[in-house]
C-alpha positions in Angstrom: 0.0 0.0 0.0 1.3 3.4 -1.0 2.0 6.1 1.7 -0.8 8.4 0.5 -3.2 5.4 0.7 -2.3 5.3 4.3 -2.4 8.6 5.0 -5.9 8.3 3.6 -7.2 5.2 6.0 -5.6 6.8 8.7 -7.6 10.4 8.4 -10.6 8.5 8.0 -10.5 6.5 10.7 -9.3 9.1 13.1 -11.7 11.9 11.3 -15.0 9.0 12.2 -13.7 8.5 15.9 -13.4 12.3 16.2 -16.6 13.1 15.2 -18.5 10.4 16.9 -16.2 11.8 20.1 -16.7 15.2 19.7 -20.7 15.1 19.6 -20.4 13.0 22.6 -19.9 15.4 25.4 -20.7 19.0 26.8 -18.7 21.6 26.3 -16.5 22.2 29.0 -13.2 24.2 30.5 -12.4 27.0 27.8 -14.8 25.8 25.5 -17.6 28.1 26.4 -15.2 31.0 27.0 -13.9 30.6 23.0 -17.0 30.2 21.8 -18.4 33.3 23.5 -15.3 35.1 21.7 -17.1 34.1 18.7 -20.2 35.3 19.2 -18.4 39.0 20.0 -15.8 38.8 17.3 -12.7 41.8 17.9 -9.0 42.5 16.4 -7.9 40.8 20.3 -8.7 39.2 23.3 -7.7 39.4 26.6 -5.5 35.7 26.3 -5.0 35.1 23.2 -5.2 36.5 19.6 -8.6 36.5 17.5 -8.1 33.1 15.3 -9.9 30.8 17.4 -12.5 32.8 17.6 -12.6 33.2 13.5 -12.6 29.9 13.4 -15.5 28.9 15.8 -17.6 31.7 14.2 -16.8 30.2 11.1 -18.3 26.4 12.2 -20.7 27.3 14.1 -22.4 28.9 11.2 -23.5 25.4 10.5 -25.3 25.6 13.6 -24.9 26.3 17.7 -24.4 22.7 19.2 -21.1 21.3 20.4 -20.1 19.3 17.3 -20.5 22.5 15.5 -18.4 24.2 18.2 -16.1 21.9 18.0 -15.9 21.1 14.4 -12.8 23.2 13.2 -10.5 21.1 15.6 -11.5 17.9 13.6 -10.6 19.5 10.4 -7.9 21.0 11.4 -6.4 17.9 13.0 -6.8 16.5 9.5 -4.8 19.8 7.9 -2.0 19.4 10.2 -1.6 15.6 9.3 -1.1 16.6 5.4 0.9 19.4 6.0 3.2 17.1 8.5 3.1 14.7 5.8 4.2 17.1 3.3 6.9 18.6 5.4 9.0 15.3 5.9 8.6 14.2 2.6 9.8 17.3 0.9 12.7 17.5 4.1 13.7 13.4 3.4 12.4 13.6 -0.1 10.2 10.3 1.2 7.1 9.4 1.0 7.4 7.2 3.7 9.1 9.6 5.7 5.7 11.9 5.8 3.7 8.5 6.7 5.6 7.9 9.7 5.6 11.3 11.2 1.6 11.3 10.3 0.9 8.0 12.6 3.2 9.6 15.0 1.5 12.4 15.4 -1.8 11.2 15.7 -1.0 8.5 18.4 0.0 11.5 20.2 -2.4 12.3 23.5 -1.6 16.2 23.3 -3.1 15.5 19.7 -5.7 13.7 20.1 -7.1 15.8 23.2 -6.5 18.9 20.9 -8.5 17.1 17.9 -11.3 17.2 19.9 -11.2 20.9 21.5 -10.9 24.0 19.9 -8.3 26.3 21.1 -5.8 28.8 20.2 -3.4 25.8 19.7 -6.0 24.3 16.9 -5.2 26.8 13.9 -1.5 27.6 15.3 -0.1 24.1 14.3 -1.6 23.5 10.9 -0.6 27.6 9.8 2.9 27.2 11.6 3.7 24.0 9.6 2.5 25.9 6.6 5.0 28.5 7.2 7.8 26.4 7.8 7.0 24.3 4.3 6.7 27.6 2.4 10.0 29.3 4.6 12.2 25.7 3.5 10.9 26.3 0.0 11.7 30.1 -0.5 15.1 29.4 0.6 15.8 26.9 -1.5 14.5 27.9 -4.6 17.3 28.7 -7.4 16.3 32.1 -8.1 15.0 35.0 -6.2 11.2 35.3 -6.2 9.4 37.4 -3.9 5.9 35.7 -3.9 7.0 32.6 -2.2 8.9 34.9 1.2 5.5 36.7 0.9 3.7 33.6 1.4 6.3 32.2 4.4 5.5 35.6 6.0 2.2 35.2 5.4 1.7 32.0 7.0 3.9 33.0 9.8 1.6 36.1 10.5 -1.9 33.9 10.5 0.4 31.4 13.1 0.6 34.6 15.1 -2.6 35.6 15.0 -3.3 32.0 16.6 -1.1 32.3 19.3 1.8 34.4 20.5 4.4 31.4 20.8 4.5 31.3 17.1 6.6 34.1 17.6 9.7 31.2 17.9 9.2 30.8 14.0 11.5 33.6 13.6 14.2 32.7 15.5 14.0 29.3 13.9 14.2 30.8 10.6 17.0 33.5 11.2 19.1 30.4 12.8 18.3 27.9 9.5 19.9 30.7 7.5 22.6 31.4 9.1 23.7 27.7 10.0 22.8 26.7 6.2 26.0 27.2 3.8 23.8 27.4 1.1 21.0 29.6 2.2 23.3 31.7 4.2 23.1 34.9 1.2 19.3 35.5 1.9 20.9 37.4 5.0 22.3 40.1 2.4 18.9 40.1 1.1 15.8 41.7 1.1 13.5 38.7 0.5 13.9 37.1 4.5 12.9 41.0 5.9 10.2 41.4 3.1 8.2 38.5 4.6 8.9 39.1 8.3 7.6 42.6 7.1 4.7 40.5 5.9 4.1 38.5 8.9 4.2 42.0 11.0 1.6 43.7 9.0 -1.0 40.3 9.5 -0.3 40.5 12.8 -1.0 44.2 13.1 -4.5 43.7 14.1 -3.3 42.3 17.3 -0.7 45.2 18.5 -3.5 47.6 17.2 -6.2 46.1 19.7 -3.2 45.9 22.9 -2.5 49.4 22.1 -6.6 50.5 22.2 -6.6 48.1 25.7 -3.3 49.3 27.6 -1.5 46.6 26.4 -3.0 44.2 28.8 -2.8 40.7 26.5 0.9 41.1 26.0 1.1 41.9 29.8 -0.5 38.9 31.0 1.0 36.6 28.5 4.3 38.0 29.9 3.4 37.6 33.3 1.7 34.2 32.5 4.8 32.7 31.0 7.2 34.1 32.7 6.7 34.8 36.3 8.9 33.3 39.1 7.0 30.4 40.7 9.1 29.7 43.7 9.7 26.5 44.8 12.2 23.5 43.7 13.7 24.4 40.5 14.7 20.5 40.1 11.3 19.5 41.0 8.9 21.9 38.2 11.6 20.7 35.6 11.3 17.1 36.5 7.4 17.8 36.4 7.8 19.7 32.9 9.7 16.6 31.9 7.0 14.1 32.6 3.8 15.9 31.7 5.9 16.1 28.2 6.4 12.6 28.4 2.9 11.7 29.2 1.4 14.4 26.2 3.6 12.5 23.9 2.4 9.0 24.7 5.6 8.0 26.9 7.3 5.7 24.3 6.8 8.0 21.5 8.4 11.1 23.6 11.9 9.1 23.8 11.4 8.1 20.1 11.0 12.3 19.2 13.6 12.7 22.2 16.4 10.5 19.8 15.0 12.3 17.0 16.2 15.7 18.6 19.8 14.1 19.2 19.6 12.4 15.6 18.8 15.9 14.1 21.8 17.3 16.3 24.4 14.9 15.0 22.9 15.0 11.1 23.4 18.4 11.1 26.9 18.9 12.6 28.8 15.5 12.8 31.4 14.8 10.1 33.3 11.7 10.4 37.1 11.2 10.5 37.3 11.3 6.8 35.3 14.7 6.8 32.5 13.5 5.0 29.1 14.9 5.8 26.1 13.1 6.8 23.2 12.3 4.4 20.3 15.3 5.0 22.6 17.1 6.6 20.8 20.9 5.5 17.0 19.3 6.3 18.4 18.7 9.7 20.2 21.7 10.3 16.6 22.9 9.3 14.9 20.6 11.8 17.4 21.5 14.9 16.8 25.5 14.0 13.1 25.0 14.1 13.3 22.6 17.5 15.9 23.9 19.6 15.0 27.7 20.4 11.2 26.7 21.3 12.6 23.5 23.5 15.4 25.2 25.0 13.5 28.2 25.6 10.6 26.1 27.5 12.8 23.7 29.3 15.0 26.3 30.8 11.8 28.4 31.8 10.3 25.5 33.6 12.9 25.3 36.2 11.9 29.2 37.8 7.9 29.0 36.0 5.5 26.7 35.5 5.1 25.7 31.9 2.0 24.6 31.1 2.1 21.6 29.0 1.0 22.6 25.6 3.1 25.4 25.2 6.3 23.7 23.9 4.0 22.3 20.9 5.9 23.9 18.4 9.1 22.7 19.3 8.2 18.9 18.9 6.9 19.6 15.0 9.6 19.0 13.5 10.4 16.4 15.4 7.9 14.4 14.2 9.2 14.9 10.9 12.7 14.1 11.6 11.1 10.9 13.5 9.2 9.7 10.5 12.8 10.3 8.2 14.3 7.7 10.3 11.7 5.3 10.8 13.3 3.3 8.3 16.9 3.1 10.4 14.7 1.8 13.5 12.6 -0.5 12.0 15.5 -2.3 10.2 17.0 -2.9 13.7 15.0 -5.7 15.7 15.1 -3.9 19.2 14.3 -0.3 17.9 11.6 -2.1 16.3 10.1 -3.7 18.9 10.5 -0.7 21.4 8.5 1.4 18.4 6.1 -1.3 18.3 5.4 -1.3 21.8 5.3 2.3 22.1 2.7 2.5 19.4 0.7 0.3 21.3 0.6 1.9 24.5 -0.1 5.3 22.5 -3.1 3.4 21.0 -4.1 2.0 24.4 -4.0 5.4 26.0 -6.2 7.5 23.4 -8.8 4.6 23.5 -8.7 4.9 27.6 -8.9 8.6 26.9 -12.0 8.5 24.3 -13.9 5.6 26.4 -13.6 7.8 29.6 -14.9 11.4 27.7 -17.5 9.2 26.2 -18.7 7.0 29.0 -16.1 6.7 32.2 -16.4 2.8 33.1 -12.3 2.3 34.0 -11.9 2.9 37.7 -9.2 5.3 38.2 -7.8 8.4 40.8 -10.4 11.0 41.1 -7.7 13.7 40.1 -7.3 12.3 36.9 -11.4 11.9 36.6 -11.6 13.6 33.0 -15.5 13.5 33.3 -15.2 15.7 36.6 -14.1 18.2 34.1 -15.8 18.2 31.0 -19.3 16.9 32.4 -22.4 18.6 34.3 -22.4 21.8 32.5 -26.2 21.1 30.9 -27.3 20.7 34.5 -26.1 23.7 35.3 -27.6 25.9 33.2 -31.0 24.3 32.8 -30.8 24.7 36.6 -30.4 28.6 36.3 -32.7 28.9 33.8 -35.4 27.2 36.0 -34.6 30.4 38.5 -35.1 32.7 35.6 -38.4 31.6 35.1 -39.3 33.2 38.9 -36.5 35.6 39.2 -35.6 37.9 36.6 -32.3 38.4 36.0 -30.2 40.3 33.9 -27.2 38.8 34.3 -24.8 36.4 35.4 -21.9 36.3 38.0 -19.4 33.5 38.0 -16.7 32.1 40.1 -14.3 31.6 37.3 -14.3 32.6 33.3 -14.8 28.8 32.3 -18.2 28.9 33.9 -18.8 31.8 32.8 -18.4 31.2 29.6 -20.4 27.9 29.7 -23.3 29.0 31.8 -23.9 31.6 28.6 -23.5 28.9 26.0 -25.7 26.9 28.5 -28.8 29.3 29.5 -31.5 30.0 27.0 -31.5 33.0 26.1 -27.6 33.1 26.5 -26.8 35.1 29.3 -23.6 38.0 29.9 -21.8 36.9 32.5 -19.0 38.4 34.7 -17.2 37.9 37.3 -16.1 39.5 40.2 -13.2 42.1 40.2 -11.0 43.5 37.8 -10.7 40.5 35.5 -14.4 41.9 33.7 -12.1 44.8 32.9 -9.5 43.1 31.2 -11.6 39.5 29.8 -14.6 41.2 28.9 -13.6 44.1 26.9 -16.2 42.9 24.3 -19.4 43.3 26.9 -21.2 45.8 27.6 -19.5 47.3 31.0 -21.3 45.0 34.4 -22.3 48.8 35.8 -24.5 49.3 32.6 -27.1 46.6 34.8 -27.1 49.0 37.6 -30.8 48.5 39.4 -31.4 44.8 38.2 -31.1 41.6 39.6 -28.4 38.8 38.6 -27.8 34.9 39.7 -24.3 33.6 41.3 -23.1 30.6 40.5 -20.1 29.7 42.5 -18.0 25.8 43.3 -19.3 24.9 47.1 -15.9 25.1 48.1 -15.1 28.9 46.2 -18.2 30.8 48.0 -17.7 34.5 48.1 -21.5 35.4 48.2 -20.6 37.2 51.3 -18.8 39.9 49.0 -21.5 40.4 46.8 -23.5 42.3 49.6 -21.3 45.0 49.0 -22.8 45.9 45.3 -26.4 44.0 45.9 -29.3 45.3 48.1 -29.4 41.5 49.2 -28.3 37.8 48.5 -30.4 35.2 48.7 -29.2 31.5 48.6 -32.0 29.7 46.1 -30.6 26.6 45.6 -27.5 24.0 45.4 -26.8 21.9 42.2 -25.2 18.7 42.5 -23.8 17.4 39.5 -23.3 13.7 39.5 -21.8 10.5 37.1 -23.5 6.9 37.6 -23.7 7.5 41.3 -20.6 9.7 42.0 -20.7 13.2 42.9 -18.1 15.5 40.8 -19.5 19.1 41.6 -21.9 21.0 44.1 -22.6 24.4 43.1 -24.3 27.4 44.8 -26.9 29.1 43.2 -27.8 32.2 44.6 -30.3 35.5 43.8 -29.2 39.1 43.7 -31.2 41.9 44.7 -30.9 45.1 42.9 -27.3 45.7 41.6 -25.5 48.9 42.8 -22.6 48.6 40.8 -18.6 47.9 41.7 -18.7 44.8 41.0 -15.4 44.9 39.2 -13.9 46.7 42.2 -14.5 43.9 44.5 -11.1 42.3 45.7 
């Protein structure tokens, strides 16, 4: 069977799976809080930059319901695959090459789970791999034309207007040309600046929007990423170092680990004789793309917390240098066997992981309970709009921006809601200020253990306590939430500490 043919079987199976997955369960965590970007569409946000939003508006057109929602990261999952594909078999000029880096990929847990729920990481991958085809292209084409830098920068600018971290694209570029021999004359020319030029004026929607709002998303991605943590320095690292592992179904992570060192060696290893290794320019392109975002992340993650999805970009191209020497390891009978096995724990974890979103029947750790997370949310909201129908409120106040998000994709009519303190400030630039419901009544909704009705007599002529909701899974309880009434809204709500 050709490579292309297996590509093919592969999509479809994982595209059906996805599907049937995806229109299996509420929307949950972030879910709610990107799709409400959608439904208020701006040049920025608050977290992240405006694609994910673009691209829930744009499924969702289809209709409101969570497969709809949840629609673009299914087809996107399918984009990156191809483009992955393409990558490592233009980079090892091998079809095969692109085969195995596409099953790697896709036995992947941080891939799966992000197949299945949109976020700013769903159009970053598929637009930064597009960039880095387009980038390898442009400098290695024989003569000088402008349109394919254009389209490099380009791509690079939509990867930005996914998410910030596609900023390492440049780096990885600059340090491809100058470690290249052959590409190392685009320095003395305009074409590399032309497209970052590019990239800087598709991105220019964003800085416009941070410059209207104070700056405030750069400021808190700064903060977020970057801020001391305390603690054992050894300890988050080790952490770092085995969430990764875990994200990249354990086996496979040491497969894309001796990738890195392959690439490393490839690219500057000349043996006795001073002869060069085969590929040796793809993997000088490979290392430039890998080690800045890698090294960058794991030397954070001993003074921050890293969260785990944010080295993403680094491991790309490890895939692709994994799938060009698939070949080696599969003619050696160990390598083989240790990539067979690791295959089969990666297929053994994403069917544990799609059995538990669907229905939860393996007995595990509560803390690891995926349907604590991701289930419940219905309940919720039918259970505030059965207060609505006595108490009319105009509004919503939440304990944190995840339910508020899905209590208004959840309540019928959708509902604004806010929450307390300055974060409606800064995460709901795109609503209409709290104060504006000055004299009317709203509903808190608040985790048992988080209650802070207390603080909300401060703004409300008074709180009532109208209900609890417990939110149960074949017998076991996973949430109790507090649903309470407020009486006449003087405003300050944002000023509450």
């Amino acid at each position: 069977m050709t490579p292309v043919k297996k590509l093919l079987l592969l999509l479809a199976a994982f595209t059906l799976l996805r599907l049937f997955t995806a229109a299996s369960f509420e929307l949950a965590m972030d879910d709610g809080y990107y799709w409400l970007w959608s439904q208020h569409l701006s040049l920025g946000y608050y977290d992240h930059p405006p694609m994910v939003a673009l691209v829930i508006a744009a499924t969702t057109l289809l209709g409101q319901s969570e497969i709809f929602v949840r629609l673009g990261a299914v087809v996107l999952s399918v984009v990156s695959t191809v483009l992955l594909y393409r990558l490592a078999s233009k980079l090892f000029k091998n079809e095969e090459a692109g085969w195995h880096s596409a099953w790697m990929l896709n036995l992947t847990l941080i891939f799966c789970a992000g197949a299945l729920d949109v976020t700013p990481d769903t159009p970053l991958l598929p637009f930064y791999l597009l960039a880095m085809i387009l980038f390898y292209d442009a400098a290695n084409q024989p003569d000088a034309r402008f349109l394919r830098w254009v389209g490099a920068g380009a791509a690079a600018g939509l990867a930005m207007l996914s998410k910030y971290t596609a900023v390492f694209f440049f780096p990885g570029a600059l340090l491809y040309l100058a470690l290249s021999p052959n590409n190392r004359r685009w320095l003395k020319k305009p074409h590399p600046y032309v497209a970052a030029l590019v990239a800087a004026i598709v991105f220019s929607p964003v800085v416009i929007w941070n410059v209207r709002h104070d700056w405030i998303s750069f400021s808190f991605q700064a903060k977020h990423g970057l801020e001391h943590a305390g603690g054992n320095p050894l300890g988050r690292f080790l952490e770092f170092a085995g969430f990764q592992a875990v994200l990249y179904s354990v086996g496979l992570f040491f497969f894309l680990t001796a990738a890195a060192a392959k690439s490393v060696k490839t690219a500057f290893y000349r043996s006795p004789g001073g002869i060069a290794c085969a590929y040796r320019d793809e993997s000088r392109f490979i290392f430039s793309f890998w080690a800045p975002t890698l090294l960058f992340f794991t030397l954070n993650s001993f003074r921050a917390t890293v969260e785990g999805n944010w080295p993403v970009l680094g491991f790309a191209p490890l895939f692709a240098q994994a799938g060009g020497i698939t070949g080696e390891w599969l003619q050696n009978p160990r390598t083989k066997k240790l990539l067979s096995f690791s295959a089969a724990v990666a297929v053994a974890l994403i069917a544990f992981v799609h059995i538990q979103i669907v229905d939860p029947v393996i007995p595990h750790p509560k803390r690891f309970e995926i349907s604590r997370r991701i289930y419940g949310w219905k309940t919720l909201g039918g259970a505030v709009d059965e207060e609505r129908g006595t108490f009319h409120a105009k509004f919503l106040i939440a304990d944190r921006h995840q339910t508020a998000g899905l209590l208004t994709y959840y309540t019928n009519p959708h509902m604004p809601a806010y929450l307390m303190g300055g974060s409606n400030r800064l995460r709901y630039t795109f609503l209409p200020p709290v104060d504006s419901y000055a004299g009317g009544d709203a509903i808190y909704v608040v985790e048992e253990e988080r209650d802070a009705a207390q603080k909300l007599q401060k703004v409300f002529e008074r709180v009532e306590k109208a209900r609890a909701v417990v939110i149960e899974r074949k017998g076991e309880l996973i949430r109790r939430f507090l649903v309470y009434r407020c009486y006449n809204y003087r405003g300050g709500l944002s000023d509450i500490d």
